[in-house]
mmCIF file of the N, C-alpha and C atoms, coordinates in Angstrom:
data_MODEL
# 
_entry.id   MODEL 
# 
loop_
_atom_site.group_PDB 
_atom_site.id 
_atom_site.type_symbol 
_atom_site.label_atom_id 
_atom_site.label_alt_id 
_atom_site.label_comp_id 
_atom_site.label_asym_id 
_atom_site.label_entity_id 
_atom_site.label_seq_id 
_atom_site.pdbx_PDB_ins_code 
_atom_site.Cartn_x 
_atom_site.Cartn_y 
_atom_site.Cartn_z 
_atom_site.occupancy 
_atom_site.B_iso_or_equiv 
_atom_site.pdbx_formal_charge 
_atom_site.auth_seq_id 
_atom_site.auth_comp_id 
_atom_site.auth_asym_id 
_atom_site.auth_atom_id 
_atom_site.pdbx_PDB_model_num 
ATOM 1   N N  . UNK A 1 1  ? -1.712  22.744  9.778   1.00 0.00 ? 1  UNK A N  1 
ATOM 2   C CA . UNK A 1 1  ? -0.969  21.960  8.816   1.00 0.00 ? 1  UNK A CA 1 
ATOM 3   C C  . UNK A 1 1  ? -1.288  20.484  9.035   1.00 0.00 ? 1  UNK A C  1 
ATOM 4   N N  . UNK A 1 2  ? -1.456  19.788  7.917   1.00 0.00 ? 2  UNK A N  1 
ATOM 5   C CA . UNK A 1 2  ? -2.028  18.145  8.262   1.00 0.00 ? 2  UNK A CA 1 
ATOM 6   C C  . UNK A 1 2  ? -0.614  17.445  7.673   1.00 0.00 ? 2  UNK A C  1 
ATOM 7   N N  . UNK A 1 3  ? -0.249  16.626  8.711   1.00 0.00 ? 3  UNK A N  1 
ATOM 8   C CA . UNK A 1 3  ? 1.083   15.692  8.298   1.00 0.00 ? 3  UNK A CA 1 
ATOM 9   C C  . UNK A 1 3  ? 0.427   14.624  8.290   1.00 0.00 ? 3  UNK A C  1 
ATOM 10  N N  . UNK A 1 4  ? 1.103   14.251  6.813   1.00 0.00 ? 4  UNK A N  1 
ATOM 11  C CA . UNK A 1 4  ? 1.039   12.516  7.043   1.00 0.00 ? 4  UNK A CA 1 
ATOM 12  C C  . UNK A 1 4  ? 1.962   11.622  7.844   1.00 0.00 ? 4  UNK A C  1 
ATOM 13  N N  . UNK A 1 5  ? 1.194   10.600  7.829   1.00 0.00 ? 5  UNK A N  1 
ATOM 14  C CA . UNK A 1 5  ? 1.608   9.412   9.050   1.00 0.00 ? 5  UNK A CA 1 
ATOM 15  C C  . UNK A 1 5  ? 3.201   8.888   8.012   1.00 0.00 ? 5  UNK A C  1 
ATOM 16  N N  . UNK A 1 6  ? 4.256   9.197   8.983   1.00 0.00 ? 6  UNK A N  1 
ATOM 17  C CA . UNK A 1 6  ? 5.698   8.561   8.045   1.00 0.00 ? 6  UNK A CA 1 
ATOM 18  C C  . UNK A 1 6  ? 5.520   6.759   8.176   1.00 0.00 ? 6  UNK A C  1 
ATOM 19  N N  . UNK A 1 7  ? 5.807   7.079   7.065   1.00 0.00 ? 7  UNK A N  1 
ATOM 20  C CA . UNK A 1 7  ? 6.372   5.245   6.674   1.00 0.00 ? 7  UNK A CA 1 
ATOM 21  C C  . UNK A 1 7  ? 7.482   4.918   7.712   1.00 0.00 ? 7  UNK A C  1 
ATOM 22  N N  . UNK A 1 8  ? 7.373   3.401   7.574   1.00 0.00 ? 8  UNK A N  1 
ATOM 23  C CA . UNK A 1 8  ? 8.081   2.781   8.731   1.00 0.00 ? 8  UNK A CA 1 
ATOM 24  C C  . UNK A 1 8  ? 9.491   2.543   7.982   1.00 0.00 ? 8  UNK A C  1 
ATOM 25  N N  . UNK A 1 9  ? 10.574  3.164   8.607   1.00 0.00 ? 9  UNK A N  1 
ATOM 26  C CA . UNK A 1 9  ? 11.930  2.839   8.603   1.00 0.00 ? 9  UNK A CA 1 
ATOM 27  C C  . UNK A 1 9  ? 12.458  1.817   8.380   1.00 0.00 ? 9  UNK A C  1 
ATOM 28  N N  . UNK A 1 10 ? 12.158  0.543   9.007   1.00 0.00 ? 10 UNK A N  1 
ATOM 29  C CA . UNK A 1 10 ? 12.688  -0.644  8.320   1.00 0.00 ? 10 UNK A CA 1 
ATOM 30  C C  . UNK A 1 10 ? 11.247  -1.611  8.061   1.00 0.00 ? 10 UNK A C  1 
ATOM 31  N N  . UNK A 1 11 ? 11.206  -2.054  7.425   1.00 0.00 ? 11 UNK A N  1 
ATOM 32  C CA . UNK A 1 11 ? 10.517  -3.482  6.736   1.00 0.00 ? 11 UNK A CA 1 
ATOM 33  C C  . UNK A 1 11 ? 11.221  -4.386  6.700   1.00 0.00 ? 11 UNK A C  1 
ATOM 34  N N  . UNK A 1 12 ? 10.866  -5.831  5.952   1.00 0.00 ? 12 UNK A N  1 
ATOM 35  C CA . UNK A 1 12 ? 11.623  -7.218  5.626   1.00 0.00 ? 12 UNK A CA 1 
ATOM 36  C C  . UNK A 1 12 ? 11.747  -7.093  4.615   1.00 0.00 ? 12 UNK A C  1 
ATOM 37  N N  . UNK A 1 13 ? 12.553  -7.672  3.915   1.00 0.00 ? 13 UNK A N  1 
ATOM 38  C CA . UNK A 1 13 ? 13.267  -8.044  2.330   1.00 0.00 ? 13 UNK A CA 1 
ATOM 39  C C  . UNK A 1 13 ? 11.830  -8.846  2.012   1.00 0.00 ? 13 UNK A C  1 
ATOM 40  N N  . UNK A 1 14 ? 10.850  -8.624  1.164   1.00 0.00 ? 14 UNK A N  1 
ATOM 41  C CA . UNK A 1 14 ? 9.930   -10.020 0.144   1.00 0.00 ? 14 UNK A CA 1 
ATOM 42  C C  . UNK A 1 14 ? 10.074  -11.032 0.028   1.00 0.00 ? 14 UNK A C  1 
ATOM 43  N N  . UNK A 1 15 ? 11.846  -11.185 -0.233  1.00 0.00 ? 15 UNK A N  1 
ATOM 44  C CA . UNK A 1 15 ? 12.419  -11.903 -1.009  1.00 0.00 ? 15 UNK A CA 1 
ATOM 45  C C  . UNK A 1 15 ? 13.223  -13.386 0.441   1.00 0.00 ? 15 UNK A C  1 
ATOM 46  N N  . UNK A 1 16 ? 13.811  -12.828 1.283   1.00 0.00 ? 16 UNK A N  1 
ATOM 47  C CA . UNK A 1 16 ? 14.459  -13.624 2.278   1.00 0.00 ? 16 UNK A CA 1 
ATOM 48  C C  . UNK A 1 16 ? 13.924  -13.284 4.251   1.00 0.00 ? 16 UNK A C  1 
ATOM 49  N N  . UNK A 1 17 ? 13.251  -12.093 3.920   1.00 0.00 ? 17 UNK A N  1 
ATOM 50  C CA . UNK A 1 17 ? 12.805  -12.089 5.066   1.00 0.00 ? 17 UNK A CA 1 
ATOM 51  C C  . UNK A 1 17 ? 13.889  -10.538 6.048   1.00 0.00 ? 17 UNK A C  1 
ATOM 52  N N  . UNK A 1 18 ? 14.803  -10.749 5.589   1.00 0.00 ? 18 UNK A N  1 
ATOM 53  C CA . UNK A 1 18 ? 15.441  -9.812  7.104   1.00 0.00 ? 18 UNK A CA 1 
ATOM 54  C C  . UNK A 1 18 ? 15.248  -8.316  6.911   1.00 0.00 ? 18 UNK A C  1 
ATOM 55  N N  . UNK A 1 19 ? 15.649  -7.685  7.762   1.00 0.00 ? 19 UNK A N  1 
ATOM 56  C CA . UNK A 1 19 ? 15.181  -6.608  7.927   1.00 0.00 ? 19 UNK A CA 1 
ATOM 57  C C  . UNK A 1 19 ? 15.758  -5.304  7.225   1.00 0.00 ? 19 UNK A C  1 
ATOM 58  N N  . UNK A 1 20 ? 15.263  -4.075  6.948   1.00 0.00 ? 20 UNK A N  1 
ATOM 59  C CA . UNK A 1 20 ? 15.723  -3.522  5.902   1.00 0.00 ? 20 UNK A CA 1 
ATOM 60  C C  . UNK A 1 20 ? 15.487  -1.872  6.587   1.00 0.00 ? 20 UNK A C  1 
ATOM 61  N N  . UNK A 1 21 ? 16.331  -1.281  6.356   1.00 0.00 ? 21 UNK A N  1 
ATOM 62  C CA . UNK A 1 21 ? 16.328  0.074   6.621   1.00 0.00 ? 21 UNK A CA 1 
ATOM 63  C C  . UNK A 1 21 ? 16.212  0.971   5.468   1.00 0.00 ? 21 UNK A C  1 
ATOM 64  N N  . UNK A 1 22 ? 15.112  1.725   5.224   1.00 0.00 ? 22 UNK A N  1 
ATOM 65  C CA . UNK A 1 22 ? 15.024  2.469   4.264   1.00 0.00 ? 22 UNK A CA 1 
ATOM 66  C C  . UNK A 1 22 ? 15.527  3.370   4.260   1.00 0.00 ? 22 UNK A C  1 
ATOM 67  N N  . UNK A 1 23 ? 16.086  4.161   4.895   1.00 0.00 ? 23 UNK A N  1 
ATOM 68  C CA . UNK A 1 23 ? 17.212  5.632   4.896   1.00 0.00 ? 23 UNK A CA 1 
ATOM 69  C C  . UNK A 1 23 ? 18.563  4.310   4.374   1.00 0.00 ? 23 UNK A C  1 
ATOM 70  N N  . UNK A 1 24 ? 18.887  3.688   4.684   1.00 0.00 ? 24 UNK A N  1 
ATOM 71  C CA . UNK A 1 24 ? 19.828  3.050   4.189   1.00 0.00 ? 24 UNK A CA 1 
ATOM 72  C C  . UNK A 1 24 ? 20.204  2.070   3.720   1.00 0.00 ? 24 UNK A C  1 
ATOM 73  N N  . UNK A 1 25 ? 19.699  1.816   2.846   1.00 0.00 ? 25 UNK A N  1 
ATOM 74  C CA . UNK A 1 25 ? 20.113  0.597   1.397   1.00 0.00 ? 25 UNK A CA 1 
ATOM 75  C C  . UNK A 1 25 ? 19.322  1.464   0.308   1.00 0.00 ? 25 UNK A C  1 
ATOM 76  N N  . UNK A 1 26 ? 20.259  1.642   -0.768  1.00 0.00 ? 26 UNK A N  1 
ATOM 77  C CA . UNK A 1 26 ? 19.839  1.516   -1.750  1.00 0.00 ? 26 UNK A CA 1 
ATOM 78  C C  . UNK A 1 26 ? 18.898  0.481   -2.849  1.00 0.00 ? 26 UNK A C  1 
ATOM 79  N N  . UNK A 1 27 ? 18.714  -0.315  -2.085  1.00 0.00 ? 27 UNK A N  1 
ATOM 80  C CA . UNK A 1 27 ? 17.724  -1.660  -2.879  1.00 0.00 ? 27 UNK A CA 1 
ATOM 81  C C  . UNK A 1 27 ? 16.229  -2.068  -2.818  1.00 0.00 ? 27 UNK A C  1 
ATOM 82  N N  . UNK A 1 28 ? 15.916  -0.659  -1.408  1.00 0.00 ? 28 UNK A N  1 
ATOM 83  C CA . UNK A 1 28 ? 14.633  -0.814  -1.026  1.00 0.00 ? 28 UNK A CA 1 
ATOM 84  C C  . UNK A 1 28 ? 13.644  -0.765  -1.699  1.00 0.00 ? 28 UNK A C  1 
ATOM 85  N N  . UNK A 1 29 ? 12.746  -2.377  -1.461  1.00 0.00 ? 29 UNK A N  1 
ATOM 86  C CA . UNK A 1 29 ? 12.458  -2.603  -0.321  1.00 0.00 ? 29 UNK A CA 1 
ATOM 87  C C  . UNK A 1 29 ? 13.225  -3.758  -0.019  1.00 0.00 ? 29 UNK A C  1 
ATOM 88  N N  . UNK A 1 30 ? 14.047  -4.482  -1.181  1.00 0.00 ? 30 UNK A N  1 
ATOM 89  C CA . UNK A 1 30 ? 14.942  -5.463  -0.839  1.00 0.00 ? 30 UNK A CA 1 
ATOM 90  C C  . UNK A 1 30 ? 15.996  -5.326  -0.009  1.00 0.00 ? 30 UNK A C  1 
ATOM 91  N N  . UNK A 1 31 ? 16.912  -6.417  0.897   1.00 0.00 ? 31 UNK A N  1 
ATOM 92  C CA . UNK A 1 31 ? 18.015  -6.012  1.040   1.00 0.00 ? 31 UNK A CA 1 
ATOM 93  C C  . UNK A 1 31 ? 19.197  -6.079  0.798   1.00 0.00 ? 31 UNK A C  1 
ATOM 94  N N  . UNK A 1 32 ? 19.063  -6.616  -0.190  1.00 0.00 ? 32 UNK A N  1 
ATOM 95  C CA . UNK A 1 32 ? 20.461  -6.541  -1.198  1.00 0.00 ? 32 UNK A CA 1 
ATOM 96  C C  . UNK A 1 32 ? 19.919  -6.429  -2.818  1.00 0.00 ? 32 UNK A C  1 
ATOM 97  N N  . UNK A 1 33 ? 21.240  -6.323  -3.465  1.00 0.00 ? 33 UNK A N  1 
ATOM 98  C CA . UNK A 1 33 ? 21.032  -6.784  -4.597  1.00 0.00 ? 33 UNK A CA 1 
ATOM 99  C C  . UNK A 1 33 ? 20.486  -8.089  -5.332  1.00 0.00 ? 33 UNK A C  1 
ATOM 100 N N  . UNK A 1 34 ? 21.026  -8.729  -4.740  1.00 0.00 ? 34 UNK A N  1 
ATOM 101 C CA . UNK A 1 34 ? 20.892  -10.154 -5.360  1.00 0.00 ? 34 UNK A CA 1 
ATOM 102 C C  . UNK A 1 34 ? 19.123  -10.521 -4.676  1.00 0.00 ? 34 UNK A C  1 
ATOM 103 N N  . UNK A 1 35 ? 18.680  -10.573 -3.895  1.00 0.00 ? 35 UNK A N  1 
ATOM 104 C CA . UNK A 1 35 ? 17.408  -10.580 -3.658  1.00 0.00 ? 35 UNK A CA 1 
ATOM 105 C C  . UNK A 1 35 ? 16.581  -9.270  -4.878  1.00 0.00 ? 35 UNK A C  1 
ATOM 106 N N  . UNK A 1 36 ? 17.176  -8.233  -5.130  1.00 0.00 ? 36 UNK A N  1 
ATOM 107 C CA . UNK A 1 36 ? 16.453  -7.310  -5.768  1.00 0.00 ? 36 UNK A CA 1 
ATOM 108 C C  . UNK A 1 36 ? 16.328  -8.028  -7.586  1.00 0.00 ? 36 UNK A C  1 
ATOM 109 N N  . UNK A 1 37 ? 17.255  -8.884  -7.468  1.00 0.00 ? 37 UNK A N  1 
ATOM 110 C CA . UNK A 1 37 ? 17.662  -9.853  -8.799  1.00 0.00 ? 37 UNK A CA 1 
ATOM 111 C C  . UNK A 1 37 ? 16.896  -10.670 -9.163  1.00 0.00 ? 37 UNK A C  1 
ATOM 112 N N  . UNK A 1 38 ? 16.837  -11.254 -7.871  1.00 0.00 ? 38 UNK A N  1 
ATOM 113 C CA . UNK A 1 38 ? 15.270  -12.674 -7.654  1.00 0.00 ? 38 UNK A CA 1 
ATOM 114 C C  . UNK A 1 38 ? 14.227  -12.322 -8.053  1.00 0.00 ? 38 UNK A C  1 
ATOM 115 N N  . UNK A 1 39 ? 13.551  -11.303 -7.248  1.00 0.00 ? 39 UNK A N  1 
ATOM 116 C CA . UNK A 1 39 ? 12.558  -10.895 -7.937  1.00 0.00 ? 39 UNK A CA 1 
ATOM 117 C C  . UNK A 1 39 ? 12.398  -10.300 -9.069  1.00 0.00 ? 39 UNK A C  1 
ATOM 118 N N  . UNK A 1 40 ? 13.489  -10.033 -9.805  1.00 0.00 ? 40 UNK A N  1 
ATOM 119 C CA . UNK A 1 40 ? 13.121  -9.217  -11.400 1.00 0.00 ? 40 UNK A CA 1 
ATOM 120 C C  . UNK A 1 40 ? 13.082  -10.634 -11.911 1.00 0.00 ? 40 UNK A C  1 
ATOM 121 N N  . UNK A 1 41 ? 13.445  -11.814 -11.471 1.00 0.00 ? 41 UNK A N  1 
ATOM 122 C CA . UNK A 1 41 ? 13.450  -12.548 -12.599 1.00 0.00 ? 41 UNK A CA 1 
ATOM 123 C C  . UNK A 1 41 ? 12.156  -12.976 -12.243 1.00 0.00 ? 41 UNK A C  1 
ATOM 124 N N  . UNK A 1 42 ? 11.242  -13.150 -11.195 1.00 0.00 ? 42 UNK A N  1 
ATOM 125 C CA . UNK A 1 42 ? 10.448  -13.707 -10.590 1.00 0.00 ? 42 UNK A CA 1 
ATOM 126 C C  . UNK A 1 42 ? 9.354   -13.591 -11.808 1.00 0.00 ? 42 UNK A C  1 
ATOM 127 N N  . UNK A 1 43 ? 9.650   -11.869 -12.051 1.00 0.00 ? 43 UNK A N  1 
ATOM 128 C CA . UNK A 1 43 ? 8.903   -10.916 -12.941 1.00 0.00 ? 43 UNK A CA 1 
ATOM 129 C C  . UNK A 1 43 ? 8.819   -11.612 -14.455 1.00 0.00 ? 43 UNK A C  1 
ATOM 130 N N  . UNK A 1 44 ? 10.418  -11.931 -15.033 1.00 0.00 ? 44 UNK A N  1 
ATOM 131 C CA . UNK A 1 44 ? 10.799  -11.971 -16.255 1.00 0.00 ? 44 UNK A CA 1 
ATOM 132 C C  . UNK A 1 44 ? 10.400  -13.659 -16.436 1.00 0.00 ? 44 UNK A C  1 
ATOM 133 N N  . UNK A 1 45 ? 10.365  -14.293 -15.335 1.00 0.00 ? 45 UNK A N  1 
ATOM 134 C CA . UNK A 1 45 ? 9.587   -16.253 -15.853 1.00 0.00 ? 45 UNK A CA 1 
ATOM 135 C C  . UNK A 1 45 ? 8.205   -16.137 -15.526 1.00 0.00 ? 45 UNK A C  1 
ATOM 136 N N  . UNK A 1 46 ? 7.443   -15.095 -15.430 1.00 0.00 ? 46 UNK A N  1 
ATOM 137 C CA . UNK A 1 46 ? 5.929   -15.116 -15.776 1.00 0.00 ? 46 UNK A CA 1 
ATOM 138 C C  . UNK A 1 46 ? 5.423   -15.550 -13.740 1.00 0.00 ? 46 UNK A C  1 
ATOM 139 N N  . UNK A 1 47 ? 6.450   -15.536 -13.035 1.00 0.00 ? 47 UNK A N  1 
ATOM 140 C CA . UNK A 1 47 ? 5.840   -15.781 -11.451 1.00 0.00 ? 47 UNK A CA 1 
ATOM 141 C C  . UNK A 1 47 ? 5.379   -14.877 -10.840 1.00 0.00 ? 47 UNK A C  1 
ATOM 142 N N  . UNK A 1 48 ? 4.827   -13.972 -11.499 1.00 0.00 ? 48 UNK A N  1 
ATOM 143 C CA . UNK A 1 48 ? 3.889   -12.963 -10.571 1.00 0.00 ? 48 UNK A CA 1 
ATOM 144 C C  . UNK A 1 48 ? 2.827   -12.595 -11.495 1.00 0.00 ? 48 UNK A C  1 
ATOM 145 N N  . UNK A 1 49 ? 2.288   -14.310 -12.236 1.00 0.00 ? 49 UNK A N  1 
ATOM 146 C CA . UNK A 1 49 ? 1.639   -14.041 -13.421 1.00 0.00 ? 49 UNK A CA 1 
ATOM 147 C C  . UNK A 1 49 ? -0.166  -13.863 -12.749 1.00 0.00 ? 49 UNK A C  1 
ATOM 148 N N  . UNK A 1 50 ? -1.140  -12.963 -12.965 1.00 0.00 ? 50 UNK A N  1 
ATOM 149 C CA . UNK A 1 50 ? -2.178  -13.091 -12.745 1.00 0.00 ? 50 UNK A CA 1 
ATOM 150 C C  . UNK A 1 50 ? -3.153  -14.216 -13.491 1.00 0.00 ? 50 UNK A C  1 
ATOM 151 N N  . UNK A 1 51 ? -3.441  -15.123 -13.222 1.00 0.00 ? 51 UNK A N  1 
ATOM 152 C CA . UNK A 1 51 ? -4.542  -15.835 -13.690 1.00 0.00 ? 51 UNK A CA 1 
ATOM 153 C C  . UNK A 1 51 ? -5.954  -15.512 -14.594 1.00 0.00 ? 51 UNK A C  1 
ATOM 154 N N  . UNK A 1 52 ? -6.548  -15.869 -15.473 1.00 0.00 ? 52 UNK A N  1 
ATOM 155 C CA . UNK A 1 52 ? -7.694  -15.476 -16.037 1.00 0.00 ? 52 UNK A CA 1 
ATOM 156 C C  . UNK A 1 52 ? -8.203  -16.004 -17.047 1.00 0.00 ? 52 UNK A C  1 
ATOM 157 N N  . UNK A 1 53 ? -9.880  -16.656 -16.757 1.00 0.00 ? 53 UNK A N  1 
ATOM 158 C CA . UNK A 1 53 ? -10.160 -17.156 -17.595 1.00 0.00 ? 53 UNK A CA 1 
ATOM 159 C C  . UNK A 1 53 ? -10.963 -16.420 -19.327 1.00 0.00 ? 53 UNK A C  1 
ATOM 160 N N  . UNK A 1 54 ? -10.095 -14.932 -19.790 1.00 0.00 ? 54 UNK A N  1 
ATOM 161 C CA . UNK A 1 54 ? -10.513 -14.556 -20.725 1.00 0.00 ? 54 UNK A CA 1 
ATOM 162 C C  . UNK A 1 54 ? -9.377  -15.084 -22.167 1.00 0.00 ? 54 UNK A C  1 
ATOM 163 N N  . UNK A 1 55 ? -10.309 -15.181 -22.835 1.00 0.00 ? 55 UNK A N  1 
ATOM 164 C CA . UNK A 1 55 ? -9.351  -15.620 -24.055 1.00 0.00 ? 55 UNK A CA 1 
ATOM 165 C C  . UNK A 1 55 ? -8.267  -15.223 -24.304 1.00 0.00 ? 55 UNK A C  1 
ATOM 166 N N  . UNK A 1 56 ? -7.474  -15.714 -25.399 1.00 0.00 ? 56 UNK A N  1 
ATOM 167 C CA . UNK A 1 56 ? -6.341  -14.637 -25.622 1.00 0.00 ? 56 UNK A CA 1 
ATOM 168 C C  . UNK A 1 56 ? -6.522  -13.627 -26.991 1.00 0.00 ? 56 UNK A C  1 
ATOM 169 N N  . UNK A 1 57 ? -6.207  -12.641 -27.197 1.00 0.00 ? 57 UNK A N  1 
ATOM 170 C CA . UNK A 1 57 ? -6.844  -11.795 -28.005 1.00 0.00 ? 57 UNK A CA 1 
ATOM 171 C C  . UNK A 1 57 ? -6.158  -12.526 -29.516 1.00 0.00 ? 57 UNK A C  1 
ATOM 172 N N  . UNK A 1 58 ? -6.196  -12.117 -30.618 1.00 0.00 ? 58 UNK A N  1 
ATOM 173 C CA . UNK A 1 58 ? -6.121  -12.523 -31.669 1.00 0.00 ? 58 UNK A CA 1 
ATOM 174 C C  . UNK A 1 58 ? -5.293  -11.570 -32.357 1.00 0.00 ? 58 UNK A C  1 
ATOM 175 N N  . UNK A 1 59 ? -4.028  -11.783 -33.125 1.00 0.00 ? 59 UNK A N  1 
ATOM 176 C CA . UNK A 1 59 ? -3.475  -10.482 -33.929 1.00 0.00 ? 59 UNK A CA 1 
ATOM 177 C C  . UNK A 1 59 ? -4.272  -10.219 -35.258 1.00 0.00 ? 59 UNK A C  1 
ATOM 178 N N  . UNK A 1 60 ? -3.552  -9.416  -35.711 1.00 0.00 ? 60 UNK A N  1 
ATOM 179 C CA . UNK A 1 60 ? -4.104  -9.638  -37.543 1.00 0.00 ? 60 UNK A CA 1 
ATOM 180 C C  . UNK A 1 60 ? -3.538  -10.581 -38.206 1.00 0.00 ? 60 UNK A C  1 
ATOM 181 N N  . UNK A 1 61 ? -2.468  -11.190 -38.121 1.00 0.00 ? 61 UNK A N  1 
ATOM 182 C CA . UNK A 1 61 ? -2.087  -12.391 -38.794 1.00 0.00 ? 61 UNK A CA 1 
ATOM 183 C C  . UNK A 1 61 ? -2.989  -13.913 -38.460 1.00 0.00 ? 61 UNK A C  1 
ATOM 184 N N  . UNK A 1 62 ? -4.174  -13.790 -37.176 1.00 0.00 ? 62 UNK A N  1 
ATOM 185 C CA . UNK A 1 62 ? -4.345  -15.004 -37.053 1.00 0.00 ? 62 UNK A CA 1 
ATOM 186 C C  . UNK A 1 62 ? -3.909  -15.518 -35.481 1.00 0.00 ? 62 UNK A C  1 
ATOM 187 N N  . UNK A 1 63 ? -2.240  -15.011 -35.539 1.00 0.00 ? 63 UNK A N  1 
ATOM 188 C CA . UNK A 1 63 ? -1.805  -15.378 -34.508 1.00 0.00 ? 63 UNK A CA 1 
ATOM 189 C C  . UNK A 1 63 ? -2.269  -14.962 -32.776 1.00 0.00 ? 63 UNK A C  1 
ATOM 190 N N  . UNK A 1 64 ? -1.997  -15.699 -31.752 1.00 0.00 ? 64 UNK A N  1 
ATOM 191 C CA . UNK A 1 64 ? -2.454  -15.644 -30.373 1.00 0.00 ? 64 UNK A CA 1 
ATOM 192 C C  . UNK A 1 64 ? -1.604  -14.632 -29.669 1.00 0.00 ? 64 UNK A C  1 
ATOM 193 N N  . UNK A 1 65 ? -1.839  -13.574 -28.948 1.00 0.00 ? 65 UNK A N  1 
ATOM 194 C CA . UNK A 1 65 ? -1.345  -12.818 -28.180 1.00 0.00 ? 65 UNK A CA 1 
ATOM 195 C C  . UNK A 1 65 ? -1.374  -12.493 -27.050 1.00 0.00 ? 65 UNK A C  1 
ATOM 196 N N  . UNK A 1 66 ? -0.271  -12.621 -26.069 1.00 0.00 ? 66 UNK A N  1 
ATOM 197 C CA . UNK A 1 66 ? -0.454  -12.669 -24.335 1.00 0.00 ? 66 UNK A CA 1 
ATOM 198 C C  . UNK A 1 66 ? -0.520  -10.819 -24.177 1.00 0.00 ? 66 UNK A C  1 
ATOM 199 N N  . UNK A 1 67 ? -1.735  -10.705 -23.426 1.00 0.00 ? 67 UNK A N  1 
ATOM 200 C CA . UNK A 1 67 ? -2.569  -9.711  -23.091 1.00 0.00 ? 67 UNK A CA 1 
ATOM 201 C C  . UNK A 1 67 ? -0.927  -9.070  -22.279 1.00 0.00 ? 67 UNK A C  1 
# 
């Protein structure tokens, strides 16, 4: 039988740093809510935006569209 190697039990929050138990928080890999908050917005103001120098595509009206 081949087992995989288990993931590590606790990690750090992304977001503030401390330490996080994955059997226990529901927020993982964050450790709270409000850090799990930060980063959705991190998401929702374009800060985990990838860079690139390709155009932006064009609709059928003319208008510019973010890929």
């Amino acid at each position: 039988m081949v087992m995989s190697p288990a993931l590590p039990r606790k990690v750090t929050c992304p977001i503030c740093g401390k330490h996080v138990d994955k059997n226990q928080n529901g927020h993982y890999p964050f450790c709270s809510e409000r850090c799990q908050m930060v980063d959705l917005g991190q998401w929702l103001q374009g800060g985990y935006r990838i860079e690139s120098n390709e155009p932006l595509a064009q609709s059928d009206d003319g208008e510019d569209e973010t890929p």
